[in-house]
C-alpha positions in Angstrom: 10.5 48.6 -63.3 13.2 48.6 -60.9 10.7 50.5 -58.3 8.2 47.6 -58.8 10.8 44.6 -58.4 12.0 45.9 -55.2 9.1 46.4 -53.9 7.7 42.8 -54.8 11.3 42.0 -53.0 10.8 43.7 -49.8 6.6 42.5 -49.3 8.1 39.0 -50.0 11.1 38.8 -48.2 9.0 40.5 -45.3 5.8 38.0 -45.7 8.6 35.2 -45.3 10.2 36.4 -42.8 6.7 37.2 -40.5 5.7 33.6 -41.6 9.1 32.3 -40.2 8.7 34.1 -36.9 5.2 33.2 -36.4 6.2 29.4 -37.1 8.9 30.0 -34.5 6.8 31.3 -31.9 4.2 28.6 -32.5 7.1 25.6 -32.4 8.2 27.1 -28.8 4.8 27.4 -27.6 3.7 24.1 -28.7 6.9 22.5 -27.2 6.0 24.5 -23.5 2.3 23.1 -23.7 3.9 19.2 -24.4 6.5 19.2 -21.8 4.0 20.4 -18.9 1.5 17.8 -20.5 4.0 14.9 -20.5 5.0 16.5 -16.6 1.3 16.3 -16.1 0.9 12.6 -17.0 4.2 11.5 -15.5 2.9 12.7 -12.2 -0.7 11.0 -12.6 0.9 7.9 -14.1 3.2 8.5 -10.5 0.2 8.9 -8.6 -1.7 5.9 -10.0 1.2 3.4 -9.4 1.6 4.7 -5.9 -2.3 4.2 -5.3 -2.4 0.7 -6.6 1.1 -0.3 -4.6 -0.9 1.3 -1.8 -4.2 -1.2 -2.7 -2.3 -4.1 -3.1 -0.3 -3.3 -0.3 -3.4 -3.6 1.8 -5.0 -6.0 -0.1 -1.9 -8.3 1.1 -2.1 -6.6 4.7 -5.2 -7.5 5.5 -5.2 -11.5 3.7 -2.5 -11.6 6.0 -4.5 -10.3 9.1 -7.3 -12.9 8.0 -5.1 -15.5 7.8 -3.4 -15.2 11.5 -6.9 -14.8 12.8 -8.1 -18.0 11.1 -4.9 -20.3 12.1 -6.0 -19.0 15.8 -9.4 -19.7 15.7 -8.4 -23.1 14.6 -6.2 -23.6 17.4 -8.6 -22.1 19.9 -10.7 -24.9 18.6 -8.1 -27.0 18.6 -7.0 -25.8 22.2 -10.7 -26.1 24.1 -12.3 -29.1 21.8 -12.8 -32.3 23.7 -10.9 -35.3 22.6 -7.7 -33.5 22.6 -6.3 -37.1 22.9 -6.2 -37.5 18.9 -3.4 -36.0 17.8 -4.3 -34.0 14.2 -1.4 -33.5 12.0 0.1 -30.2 11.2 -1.9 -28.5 14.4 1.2 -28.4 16.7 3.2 -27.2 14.0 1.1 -24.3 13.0 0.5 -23.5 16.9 4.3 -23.7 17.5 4.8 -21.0 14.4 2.1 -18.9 15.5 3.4 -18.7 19.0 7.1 -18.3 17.4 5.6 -15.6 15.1 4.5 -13.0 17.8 7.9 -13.3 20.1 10.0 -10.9 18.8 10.9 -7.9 19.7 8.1 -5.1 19.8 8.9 -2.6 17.9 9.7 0.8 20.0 10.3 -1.5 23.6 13.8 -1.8 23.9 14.0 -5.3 26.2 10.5 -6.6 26.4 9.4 -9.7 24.1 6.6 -9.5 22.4 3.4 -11.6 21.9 0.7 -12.3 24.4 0.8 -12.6 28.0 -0.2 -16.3 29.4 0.6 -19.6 28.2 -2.5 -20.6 26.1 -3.6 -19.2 22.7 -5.5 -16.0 21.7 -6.3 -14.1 25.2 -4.5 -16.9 27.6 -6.7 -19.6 27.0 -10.0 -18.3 26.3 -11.4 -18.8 22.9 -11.8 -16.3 20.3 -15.4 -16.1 18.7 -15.8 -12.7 18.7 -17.3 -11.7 21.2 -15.8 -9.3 23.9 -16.5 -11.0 27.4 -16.5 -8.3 30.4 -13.0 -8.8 32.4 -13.2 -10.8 35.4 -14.0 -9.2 38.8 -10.2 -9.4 40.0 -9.0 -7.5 37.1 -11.4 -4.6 37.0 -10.2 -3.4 40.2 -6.6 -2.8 38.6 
């Protein structure tokens, strides 16, 4: 009876202890496959912020382009219109601060100002309607 006890003993004790070292390996294999999945989906969550920073980054970028070019088509119309006489509020500020905007400093020329060259608005004078006008005889030749 002794025999059958220990025997009974040893195929339990060894069942348990398989069981125990299959659990084991399953736990660290299970633990391996979560971390890479949570790397995974911190780097897509990553890459999904930077792509919508990037989107509203532009988004703002070009509102802001749109903008500029609207305040000088209103003060190209503003510039060339006839009647100039009447004074309208608010378009010699918004020239003054458009003019004011583009004379810094370029970036990468050390000592030249920027903006534009001549003293009127968008292209010296000329109005802006989007339409590219052939340069003038005396300045092809340069």
């Amino acid at each position: 009876m002794q025999d059958t006890v220990a025997v009974a003993l040893i195929t339990s004790l060894s069942t348990l202890a398989a069981a125990a070292l299959t659990g084991l390996i399953a736990a660290r294999s299970t633990r391996r496959q979560l971390a890479h999945q949570l790397t995974i989906a911190q780097q897509e969550s990553a890459d999904r912020s930077a792509a919508r920073r990037e989107e509203l980054r532009r988004d703002a970028y070009v509102g802001f382009l749109g903008a500029c070019d609207a305040a000088y088509r209103r003060l190209d119309r503003r510039w060339i219109e006839p009647g100039a006489d009447a004074v309208t509020p608010g378009y010699d500020e918004t020239y003054a601060a458009m003019r004011g905007r583009g004379r810094g400093v370029q970036p990468g020329v050390a000592g030249r100002s920027g903006g534009r060259r001549g003293g009127g608005p968008v292209g010296g004078g000329q109005p802006h309607d989007g339409v590219r006008r052939a340069a003038p005889a005396c300045r092809r030749a340069g």
